[in-house]
C-alpha positions in Angstrom: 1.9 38.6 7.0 1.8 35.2 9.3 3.5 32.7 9.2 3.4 28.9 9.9 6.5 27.8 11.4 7.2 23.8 11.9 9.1 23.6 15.1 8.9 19.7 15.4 7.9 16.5 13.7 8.0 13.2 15.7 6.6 9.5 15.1 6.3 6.2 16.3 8.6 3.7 14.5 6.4 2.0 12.0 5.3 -1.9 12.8 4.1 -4.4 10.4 0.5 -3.7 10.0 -0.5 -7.7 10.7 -1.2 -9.6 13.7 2.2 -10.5 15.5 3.7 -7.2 13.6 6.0 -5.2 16.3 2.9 -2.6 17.4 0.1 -4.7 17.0 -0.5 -5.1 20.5 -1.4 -1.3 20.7 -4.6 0.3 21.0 -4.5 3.2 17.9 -5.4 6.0 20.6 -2.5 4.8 22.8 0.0 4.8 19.7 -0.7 8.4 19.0 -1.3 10.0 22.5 2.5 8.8 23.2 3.6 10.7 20.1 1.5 13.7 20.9 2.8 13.9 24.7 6.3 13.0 23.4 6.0 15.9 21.1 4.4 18.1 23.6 7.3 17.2 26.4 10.1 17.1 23.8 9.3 21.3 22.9 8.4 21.9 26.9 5.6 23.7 25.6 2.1 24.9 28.1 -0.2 22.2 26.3 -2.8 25.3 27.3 -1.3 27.1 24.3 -2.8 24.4 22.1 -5.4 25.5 20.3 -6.5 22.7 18.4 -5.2 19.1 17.5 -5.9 18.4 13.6 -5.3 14.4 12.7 -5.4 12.0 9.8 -6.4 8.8 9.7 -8.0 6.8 6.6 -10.4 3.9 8.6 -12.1 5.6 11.1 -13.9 2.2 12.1 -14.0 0.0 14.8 -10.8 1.4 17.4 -10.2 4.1 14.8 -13.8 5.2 14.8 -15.4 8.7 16.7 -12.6 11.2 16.1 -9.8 9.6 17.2 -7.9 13.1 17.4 -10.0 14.2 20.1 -9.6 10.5 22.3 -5.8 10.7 21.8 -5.7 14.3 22.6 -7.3 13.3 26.0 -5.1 10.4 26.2 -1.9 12.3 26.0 -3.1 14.4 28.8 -3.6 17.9 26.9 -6.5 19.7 28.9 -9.9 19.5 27.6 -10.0 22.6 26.4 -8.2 21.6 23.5 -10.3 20.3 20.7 -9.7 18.0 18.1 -10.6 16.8 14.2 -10.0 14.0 12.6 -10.1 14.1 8.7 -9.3 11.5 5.7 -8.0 12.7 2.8 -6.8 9.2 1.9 -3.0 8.5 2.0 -2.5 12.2 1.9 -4.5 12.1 5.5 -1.4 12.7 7.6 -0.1 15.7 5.0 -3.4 17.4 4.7 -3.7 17.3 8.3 -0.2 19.8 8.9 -1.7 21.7 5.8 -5.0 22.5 7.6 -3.2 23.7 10.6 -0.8 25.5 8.9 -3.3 27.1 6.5 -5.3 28.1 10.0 -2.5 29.5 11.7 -1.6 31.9 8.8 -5.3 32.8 8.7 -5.5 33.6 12.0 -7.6 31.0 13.5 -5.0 30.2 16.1 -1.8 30.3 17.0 -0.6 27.1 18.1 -1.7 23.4 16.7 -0.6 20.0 16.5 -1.2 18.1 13.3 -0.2 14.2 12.2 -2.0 11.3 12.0 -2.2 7.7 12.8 -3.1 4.1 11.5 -3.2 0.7 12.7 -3.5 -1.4 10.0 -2.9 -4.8 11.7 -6.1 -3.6 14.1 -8.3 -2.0 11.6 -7.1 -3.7 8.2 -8.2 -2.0 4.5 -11.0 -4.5 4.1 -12.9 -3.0 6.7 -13.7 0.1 4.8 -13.4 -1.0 1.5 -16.3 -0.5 -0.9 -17.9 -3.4 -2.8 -17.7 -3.6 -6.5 -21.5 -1.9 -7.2 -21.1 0.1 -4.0 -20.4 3.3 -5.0 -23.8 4.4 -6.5 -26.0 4.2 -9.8 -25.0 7.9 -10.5 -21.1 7.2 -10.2 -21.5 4.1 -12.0 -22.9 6.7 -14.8 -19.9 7.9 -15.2 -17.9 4.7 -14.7 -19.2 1.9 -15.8 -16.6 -0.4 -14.8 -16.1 1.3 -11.5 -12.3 2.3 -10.3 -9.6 0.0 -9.8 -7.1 -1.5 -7.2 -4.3 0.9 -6.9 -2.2 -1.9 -7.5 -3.5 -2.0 -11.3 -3.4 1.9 -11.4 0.5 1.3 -10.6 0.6 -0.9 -13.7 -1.0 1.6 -15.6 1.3 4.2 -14.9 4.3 1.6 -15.2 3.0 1.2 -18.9 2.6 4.5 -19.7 5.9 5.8 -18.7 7.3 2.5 -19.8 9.0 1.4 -16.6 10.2 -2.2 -16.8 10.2 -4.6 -13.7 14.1 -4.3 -13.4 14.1 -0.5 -13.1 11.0 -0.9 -10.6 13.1 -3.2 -7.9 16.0 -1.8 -8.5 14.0 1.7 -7.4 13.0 -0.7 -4.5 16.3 -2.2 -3.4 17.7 1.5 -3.1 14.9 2.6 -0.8 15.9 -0.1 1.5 19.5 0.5 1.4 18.5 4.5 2.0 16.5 3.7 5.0 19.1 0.6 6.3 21.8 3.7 6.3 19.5 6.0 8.0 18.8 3.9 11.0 21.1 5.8 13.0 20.6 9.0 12.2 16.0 8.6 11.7 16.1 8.1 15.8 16.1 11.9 16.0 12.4 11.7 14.3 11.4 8.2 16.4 9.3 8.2 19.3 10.4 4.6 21.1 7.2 3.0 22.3 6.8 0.9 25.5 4.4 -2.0 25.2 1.8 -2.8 27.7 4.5 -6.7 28.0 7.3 -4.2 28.7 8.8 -4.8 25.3 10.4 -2.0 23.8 9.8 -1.1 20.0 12.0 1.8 18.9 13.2 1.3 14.9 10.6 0.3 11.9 10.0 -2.8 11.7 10.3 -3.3 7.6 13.8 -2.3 6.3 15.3 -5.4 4.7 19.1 -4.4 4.5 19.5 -8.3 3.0 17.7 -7.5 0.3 18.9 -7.9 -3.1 17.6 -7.9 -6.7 18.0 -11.4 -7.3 15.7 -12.1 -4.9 13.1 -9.5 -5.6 12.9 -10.1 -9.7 12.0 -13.5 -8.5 8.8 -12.8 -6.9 5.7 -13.0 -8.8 3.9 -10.2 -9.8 1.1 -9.0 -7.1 -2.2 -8.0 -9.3 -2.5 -9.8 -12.2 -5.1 -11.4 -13.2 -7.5 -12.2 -16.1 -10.4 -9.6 -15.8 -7.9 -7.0 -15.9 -6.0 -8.5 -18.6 -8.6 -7.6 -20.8 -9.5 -4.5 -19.3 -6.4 -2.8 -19.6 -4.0 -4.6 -22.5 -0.9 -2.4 -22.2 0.1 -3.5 -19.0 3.1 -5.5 -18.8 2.7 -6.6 -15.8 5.8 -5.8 -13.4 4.0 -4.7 -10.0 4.8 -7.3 -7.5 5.2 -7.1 -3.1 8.6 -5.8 -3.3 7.7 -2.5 -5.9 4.6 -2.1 -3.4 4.5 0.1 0.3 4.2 -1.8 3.4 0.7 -2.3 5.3 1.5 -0.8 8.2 0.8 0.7 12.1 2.4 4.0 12.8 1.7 7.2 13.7 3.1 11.1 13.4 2.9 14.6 15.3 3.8 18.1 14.6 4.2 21.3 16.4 3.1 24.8 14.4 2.9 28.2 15.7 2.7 31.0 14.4 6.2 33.0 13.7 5.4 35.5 16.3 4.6 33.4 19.1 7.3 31.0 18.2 10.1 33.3 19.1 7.8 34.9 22.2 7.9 31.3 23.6 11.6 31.1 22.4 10.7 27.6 20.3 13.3 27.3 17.2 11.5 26.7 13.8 13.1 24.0 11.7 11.1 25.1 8.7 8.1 27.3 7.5 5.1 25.7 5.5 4.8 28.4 2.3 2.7 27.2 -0.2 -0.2 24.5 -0.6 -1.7 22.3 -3.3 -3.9 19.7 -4.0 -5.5 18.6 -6.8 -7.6 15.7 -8.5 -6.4 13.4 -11.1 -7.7 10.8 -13.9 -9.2 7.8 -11.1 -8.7 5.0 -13.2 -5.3 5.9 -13.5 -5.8 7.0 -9.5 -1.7 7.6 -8.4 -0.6 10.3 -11.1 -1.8 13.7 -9.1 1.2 14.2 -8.0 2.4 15.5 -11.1 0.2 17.8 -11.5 -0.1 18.8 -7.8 3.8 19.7 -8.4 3.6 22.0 -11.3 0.5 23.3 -9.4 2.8 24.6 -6.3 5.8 25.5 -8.3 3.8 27.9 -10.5 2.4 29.3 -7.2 5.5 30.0 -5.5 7.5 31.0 -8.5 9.9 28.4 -8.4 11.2 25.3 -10.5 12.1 22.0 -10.0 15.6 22.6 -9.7 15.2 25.1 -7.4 14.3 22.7 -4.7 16.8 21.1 -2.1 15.3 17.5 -1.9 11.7 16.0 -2.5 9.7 13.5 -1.0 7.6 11.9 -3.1 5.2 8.8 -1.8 6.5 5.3 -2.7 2.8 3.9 -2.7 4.6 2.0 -5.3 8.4 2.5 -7.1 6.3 3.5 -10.2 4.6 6.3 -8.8 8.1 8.4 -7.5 9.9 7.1 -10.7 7.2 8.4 -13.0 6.7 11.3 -11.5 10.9 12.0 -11.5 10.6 11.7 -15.4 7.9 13.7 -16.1 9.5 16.5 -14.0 12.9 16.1 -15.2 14.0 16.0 -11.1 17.1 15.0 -9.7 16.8 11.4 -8.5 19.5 12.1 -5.8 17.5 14.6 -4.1 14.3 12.0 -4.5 13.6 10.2 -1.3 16.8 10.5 -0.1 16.3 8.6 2.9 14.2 5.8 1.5 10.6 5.9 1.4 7.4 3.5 2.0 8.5 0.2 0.3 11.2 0.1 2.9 9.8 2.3 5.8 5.8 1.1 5.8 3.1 3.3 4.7 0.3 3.3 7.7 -1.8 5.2 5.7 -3.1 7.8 7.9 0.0 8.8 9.4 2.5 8.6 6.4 2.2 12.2 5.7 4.3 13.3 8.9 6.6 10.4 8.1 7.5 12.5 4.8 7.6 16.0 6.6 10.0 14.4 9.3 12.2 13.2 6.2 12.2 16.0 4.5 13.4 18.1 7.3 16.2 16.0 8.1 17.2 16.6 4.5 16.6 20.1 4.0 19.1 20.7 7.4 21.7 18.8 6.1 21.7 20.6 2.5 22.5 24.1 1.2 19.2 24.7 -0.3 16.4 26.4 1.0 13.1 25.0 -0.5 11.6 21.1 -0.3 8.5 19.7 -1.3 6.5 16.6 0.0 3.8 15.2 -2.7 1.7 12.3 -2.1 -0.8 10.2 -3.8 -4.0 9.9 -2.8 -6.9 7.1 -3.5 -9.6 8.1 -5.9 -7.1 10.2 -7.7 -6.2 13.0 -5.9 -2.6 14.3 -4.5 -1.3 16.8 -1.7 1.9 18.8 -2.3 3.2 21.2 0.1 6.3 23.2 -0.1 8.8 24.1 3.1 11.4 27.0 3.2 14.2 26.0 5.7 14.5 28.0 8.5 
């Protein structure tokens, strides 16, 4: 049987996805052909071994547009034999991305890929691709006559329905800043530093607030409120606000996987093998809760329980969505997002996914256990899970 081995997973630090934020000056190709070639150089593997260079990324408009994968592929110098695709699965992009290549690899399709992603949000913002209220068609609007709703509100919902006050909410917050303020040191194994076209330097992300404190973040008002809704959806307490939410942000991710075979013929050192996938769709009005099912989807497949995993990951789209999900699996919360997540980190959408895999890693190496698990939320009400036996 084949088998997809991880050997590496490298990103860019992750910028403030606004103008003035500590990328913005970059061109999205440019971001990710420096991770790719840093990746590529990092391994010393024959880029002509690469068989095919698989990339998420969410707005594929304006500098994002006309398969990005393939431009920075080309950018980074691989030959142009290697092809690319470019796919968006959302905020799962990134993730379903190093699932495609490693669900090729174990089919056989090929033996060596790259997978990651990339976004510039302060370049192409969300409101560039963003559907219109009657936009998505008579037929859908069949179905639902109110049409979906801001994530934001589907974070309320979910903080309503597994009755998660705004305390518990920033406190989650104000941890996942003081997990990734403590990993600073030890995360530039995973960062890429990038060299501006000014000559500026930008090598740690740009939006861990060690300073924070709860004082300051109960204090903020509350981020999607608002009247219409208000009536729409009368159970929510309303406890969402900028701090409980991910960063807008530009970043981007690589990995290396080859097959197990050709891995030790080219003497590269797996850090991981990808074992099982899942992905699955979800209620859309409640849009960010497939990742409990996505979870109990993979564990069933590979035979395993919650508590047989060494550390999750577990998208902080917002501090409801990772603390819901942690009480309707009964998981561990010290093996959740153990090195902070996306309200501290940033969430560039397309490229989060590799953000988590790097994460993960790290954790998995400096545990006992054998088995972790990245699960992420997805737009329209879907979620990726994938599940990674330590090498």
């Amino acid at each position: 049987m084949r088998r997809a081995a991880l050997i590496d997973v490298v990103r860019s630090p992750f910028g403030k996805g606004r103008e003035g934020g500590a990328l913005s000056s970059e061109h999205p190709v440019d971001l990710y052909a420096k991770v790719i070639r840093a990746l590529v150089e990092r391994q010393d593997i024959d880029p002509n071994l690469i068989e095919d260079v698989i990339t998420g990324c969410v707005l594929q408009v304006g500098e994002q547009a006309g398969n990005i994968g393939r431009q920075a592929a080309l950018a980074a110098g691989l030959p142009e034999s290697v092809p690319a695709l470019t796919l968006d699965r959302k905020c799962g992009s990134a993730q379903q991305a190093i699932d495609s290549a490693a669900q090729g690899i174990i089919a056989g399709a090929y033996d060596v890929a790259i997978a990651g992603g990339v976004e510039m949000m302060s370049v192409v913002p969300m409101k560039m691709n963003r559907m219109g209220k009657d936009s998505e068609g008579p037929i859908f609007r069949e179905r639902y006559p109110d049409g979906l709703v801001h994530q934001g509100i589907a974070a309320e919902r979910i903080a309503a329905r597994w009755q998660l006050g705004r305390e518990e909410l920033d406190r989650f917050s104000l941890m996942s800043h003081h997990k990734a303020a403590a990993d600073q040191e030890a995360v530039k194994k995973d960062i890429v530093p990038i060299r501006l076209s000014d000559g500026g330097l930008v090598d740690r992300d740009e939006g861990i607030r060690a300073e924070s404190n709860l004082e300051k973040m109960m204090s903020l008002r509350t981020a999607f409120e608002n009247e219409e809704m208000k009536n729409r959806f009368p159970e929510i307490s309303w406890s969402v606000t900028a701090a409980s939410s991910s960063q807008v942000s530009d970043g981007a991710a690589a990995c290396l996987l080859v097959e197990e075979k050709t891995a030790a013929r080219l003497n590269l050192s797996p850090r991981a093998y990808l074992t099982h996938f899942a992905v699955t769709g979800d209620d859309p009005l409640m849009m960010l809760t497939g990742v409990i099912p996505a979870t109990r989807k993979i564990l069933k497949r590979a035979g395993l329980s919650i508590d047989d995993l060494e550390a999750y990951e577990v998208s902080e789209a917002f501090a409801s969505v990772p603390l819901a999900w942690e009480k309707e699996l009964r998981a561990d919360p010290e093996r959740l997002n153990v090195f902070g997540g996306a309200i501290a980190i940033g969430h560039p959408v397309g490229a989060s996914g590799g953000r988590l895999v790097a994460n993960l890693l790290r954790a998995l190496e400096s545990g006992q256990g054998q088995y972790g698990l990245v699960t992420m939320c997805e737009s329209g009400g879907m979620a990726n899970a994938s599940l990674f036996e330590k090498a």
